[in-house]
C-alpha positions in Angstrom: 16.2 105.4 98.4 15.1 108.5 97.1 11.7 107.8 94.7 13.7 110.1 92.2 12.4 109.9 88.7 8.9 108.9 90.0 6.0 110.2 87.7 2.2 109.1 89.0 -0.8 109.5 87.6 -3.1 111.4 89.9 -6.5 110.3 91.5 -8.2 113.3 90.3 -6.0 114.7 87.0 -6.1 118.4 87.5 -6.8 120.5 84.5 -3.5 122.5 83.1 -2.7 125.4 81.0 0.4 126.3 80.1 1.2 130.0 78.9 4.0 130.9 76.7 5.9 132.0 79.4 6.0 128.1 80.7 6.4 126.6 77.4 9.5 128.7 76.7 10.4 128.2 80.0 10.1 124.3 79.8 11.5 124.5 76.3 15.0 126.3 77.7 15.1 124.0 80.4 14.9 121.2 78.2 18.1 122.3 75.8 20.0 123.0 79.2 18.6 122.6 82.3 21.5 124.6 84.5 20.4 127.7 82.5 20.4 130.2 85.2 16.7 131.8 85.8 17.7 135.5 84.9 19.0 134.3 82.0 15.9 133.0 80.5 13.9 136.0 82.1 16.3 138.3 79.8 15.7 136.1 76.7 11.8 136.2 77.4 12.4 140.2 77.9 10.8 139.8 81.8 11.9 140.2 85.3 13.8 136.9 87.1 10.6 137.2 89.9 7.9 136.1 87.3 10.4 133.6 86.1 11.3 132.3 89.3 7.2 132.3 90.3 6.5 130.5 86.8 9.2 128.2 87.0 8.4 127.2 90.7 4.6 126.8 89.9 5.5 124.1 87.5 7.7 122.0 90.3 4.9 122.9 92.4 2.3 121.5 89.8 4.8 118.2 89.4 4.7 119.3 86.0 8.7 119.5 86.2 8.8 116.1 88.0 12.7 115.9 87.9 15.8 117.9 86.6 18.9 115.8 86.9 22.1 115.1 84.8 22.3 112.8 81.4 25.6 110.1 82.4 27.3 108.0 80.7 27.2 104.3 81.8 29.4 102.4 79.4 32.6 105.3 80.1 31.6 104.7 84.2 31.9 100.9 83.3 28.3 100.0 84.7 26.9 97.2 83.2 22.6 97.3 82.9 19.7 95.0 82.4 16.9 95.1 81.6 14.3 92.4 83.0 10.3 92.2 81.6 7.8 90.8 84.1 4.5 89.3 83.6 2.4 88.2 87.0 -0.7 85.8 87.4 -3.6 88.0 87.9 -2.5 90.1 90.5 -4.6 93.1 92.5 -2.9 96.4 92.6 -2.0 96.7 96.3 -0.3 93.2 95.9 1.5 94.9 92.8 2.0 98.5 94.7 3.9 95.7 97.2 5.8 93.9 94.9 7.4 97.1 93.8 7.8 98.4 97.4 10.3 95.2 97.7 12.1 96.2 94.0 12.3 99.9 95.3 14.5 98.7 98.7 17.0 96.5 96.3 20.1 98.7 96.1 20.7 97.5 92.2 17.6 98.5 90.7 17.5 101.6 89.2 14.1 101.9 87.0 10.9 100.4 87.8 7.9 101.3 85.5 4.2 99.5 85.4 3.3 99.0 81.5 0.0 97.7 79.8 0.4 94.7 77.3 2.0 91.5 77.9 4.9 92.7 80.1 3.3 94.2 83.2 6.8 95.4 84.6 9.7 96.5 83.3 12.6 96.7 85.6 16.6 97.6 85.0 19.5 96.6 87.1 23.1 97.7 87.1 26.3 96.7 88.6 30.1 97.4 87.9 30.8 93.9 88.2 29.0 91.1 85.3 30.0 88.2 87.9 27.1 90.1 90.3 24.6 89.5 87.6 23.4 86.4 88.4 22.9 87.6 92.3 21.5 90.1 91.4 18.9 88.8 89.4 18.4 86.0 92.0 17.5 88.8 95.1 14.9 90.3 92.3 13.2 86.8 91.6 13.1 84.9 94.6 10.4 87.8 96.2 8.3 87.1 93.4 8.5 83.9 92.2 5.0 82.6 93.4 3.6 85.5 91.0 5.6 85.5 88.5 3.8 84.1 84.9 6.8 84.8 82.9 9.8 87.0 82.3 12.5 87.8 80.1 16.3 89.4 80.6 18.6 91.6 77.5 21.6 93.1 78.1 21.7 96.6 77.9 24.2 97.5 75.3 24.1 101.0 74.7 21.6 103.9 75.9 20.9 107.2 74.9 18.6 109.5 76.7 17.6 113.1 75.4 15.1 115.2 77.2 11.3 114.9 76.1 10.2 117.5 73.7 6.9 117.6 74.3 6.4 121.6 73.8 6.5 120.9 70.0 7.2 123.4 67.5 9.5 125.3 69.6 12.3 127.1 69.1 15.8 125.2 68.4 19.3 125.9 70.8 20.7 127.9 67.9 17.7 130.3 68.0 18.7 131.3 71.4 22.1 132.0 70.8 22.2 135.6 71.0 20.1 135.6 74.2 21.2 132.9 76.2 24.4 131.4 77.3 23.9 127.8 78.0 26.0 126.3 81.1 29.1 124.5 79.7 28.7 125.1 75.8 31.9 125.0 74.9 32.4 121.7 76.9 29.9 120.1 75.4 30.7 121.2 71.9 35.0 120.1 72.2 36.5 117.3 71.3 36.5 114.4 74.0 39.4 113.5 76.1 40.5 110.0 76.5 37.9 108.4 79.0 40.0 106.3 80.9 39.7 108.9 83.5 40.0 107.9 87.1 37.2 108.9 89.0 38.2 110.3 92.8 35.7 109.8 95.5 34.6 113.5 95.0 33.4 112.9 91.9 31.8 110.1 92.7 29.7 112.0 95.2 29.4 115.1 92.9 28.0 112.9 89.8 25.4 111.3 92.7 24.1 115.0 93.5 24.3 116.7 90.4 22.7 113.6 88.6 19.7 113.8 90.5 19.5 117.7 90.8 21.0 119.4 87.4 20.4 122.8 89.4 22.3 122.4 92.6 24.2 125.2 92.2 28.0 125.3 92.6 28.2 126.6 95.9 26.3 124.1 97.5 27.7 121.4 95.9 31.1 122.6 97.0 29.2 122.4 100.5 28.7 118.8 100.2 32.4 118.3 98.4 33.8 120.7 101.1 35.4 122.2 97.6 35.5 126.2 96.4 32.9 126.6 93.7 35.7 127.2 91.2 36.9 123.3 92.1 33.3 122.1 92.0 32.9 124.1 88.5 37.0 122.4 87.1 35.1 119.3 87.7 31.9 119.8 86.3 34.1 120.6 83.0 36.4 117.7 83.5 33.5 115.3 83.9 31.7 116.5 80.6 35.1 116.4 78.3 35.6 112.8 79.2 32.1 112.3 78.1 30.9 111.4 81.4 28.4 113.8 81.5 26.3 114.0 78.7 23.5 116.2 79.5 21.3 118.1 81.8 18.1 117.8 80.9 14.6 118.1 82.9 11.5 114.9 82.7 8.0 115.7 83.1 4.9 114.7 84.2 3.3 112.6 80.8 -0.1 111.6 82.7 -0.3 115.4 83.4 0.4 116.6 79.5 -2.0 114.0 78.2 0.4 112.2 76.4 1.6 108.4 75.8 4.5 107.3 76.8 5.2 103.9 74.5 8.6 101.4 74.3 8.3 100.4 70.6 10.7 97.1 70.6 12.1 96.5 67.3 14.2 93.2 65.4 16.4 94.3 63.0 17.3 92.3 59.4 20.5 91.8 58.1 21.7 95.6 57.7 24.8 97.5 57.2 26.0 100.0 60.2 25.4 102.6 57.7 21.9 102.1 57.2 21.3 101.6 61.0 22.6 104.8 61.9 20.7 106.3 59.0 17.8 104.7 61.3 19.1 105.7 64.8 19.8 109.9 63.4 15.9 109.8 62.0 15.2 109.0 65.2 17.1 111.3 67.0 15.7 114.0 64.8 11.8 113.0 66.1 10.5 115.5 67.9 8.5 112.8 70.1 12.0 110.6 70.7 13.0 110.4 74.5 15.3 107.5 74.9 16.5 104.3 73.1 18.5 100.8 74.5 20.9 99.0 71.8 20.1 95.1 73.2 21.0 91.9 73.3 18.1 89.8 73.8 15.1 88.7 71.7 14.8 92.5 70.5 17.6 94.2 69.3 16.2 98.0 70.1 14.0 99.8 72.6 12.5 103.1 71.4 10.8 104.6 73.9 9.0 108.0 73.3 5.9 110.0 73.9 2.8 110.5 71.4 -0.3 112.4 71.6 -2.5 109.2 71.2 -2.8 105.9 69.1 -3.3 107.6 65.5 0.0 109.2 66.8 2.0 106.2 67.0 0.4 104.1 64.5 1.2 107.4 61.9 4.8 107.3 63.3 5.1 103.1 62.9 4.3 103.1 59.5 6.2 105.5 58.8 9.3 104.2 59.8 8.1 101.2 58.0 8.3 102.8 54.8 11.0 104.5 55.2 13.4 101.8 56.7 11.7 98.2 55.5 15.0 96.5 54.7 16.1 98.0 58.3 12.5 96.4 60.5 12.1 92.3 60.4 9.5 93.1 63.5 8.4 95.2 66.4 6.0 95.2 69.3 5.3 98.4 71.6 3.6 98.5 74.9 2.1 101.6 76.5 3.6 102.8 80.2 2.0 103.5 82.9 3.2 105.0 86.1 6.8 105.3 86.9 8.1 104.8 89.9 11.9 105.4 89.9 14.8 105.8 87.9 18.2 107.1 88.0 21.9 106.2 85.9 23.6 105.6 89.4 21.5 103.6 92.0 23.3 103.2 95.7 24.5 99.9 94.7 26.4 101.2 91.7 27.0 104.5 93.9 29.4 102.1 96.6 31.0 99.8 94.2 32.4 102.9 92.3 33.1 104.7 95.8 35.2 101.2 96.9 37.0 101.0 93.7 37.8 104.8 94.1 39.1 103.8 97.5 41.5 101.0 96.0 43.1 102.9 93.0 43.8 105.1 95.8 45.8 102.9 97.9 
């Protein structure tokens, strides 16, 4: 396993400084990932080699942890949970082995250390609900003699958007006339019927291009053993049926000094309307990252990044004010280091390449 989506803090936090050449950089990146280099080097009005030396500084840096592909798991049938750990006192190298043992199970597919009363939070995934129960079981059973207490939801729905935490920049429609953002007009049509049948090759081209937005075409056609043209009809094909949703970048929160916080809200009574009144003034927070629809004791987790405390106690009450008939309660808890996460762990990754295999047959 791969330790993609990993974010540590560092022993020794080095100082940074980013210039408006990174910020815009990280800013494009962050509408579209895929943007091609000399693309944003003609919209910044600057040769592709400073780009390309700015851009690589920041992967260098781990700035730019990860740039990977936004999926859909409802359309791909994938069925997630979410499980919140508490231990006895524990030290950290018995913790740091603990989540060794999570990292080798093929199911998991996020694993992040929080402050508060959870200490863990962990997501699994499968194709199949009869595997939940197994599943759960092989995460457990290494930790029961630790474990204080725990608690599962069902993942209902998830929506991921990449973090903005260059505020105050500009918006995709201020680039318009500069840049030409990968797939636009996919993104932007109507969707096709999703009851498409992935092939094996797609399977394996979602994998890659998931956990690398940039691999470009031709090697991904390497891989495929495809023409770039097929890779590219697929790409296109993949985003129309609402598979792919995004390509996005994550980056390094301990590094940018800020907070990354779950706020876990119970909702009242409310009508549909007046939640998705709640979910768009969400959506339109520049500090919103990622939200689970669950079933469970809470019926949302809103997980985004803040400066510091005054921060998210400004941005609590006022969603408080705003939407009091919408709240009955919430709780938030403050993350710590990540340590992986991707839409399609290897577990996931072979039941979809053996069900491939069958429709096939």
């Amino acid at each position: 396993m791969r330790k993609v989506g990993e974010v540590r803090a560092e022993v020794h936090k080095k100082e940074i400084t980013l210039n408006n050449k990174d910020r815009e950089i990280i800013n494009i990146l962050t509408i579209n990932s895929r943007t091609p280099l000399s693309q944003i080097a003609n919209a910044l009005k600057t040769s592709t080699e400073v780009i390309s030396y700015r851009y690589n500084n920041l992967r260098k840096n781990n700035i730019i942890t990860d740039i990977f592909t936004v999926l859909d798991p409802k359309i791909l049938g994938i069925h997630r949970y979410i499980l919140y750990l508490q231990f006895h006192a524990l030290s950290q190298n018995r913790m740091n082995l603990i989540i060794e043992d999570f990292l080798k199970n093929k199911y998991v597919n996020w694993i992040i250390e929080t402050g508060g009363k959870w200490e863990i939070i962990l997501m699994f995934e499968t194709l199949y609900e009869e595997n939940y129960d197994s599943i759960l079981e092989s995460i457990i059973s290494q930790i029961k003699e630790f474990l204080n207490d725990s608690m599962v939801a069902t993942v209902k729905n998830f929506v991921h958007k990449s973090q903005r935490y260059i505020r105050n920049m500009k918006n995709k429609s201020e680039y318009a006339s500069k840049i030409d953002f990968p797939y636009n007009s996919e993104f932007k049509g109507k969707l096709r019927d999703s009851s498409y049948a992935l092939d094996e090759k797609d399977i394996i081209l979602l994998k890659n291009i998931h956990e690398d937005s940039r691999m470009s075409l031709t090697d991904l056609g390497k891989k495929l053993k495809l023409s770039r043209d097929a890779v590219n009809y697929r790409i296109k094909n993949l985003i129309k049926t609402g598979i792919i949703k995004d390509f996005i970048l994550r980056l390094n929160y301990h590094l940018l000094d800020y907070q990354y916080t779950t706020i876990m809200i119970k909702f009242r009574t409310i009508s549909q309307k007046r939640k998705e009144e709640f979910l768009q003034y969400l959506y339109n927070d520049e500090r919103f990252y990622s939200l689970m629809e669950q079933i469970g004791t809470w019926d949302l987790s809103l997980m985004m990044f803040f400066t510091n405390a005054k921060d998210l106690r400004d941005f609590l009450i006022s969603i408080k004010e705003k939407f009091s008939d919408v709240i009955h309660s919430h709780d938030s808890v403050i993350h710590f280091d990540q340590h992986y996460y991707t839409q399609l762990c290897d577990g996931v990754v072979e039941e979809l390449l053996d069900r491939a295999r069958s429709l096939s047959h």
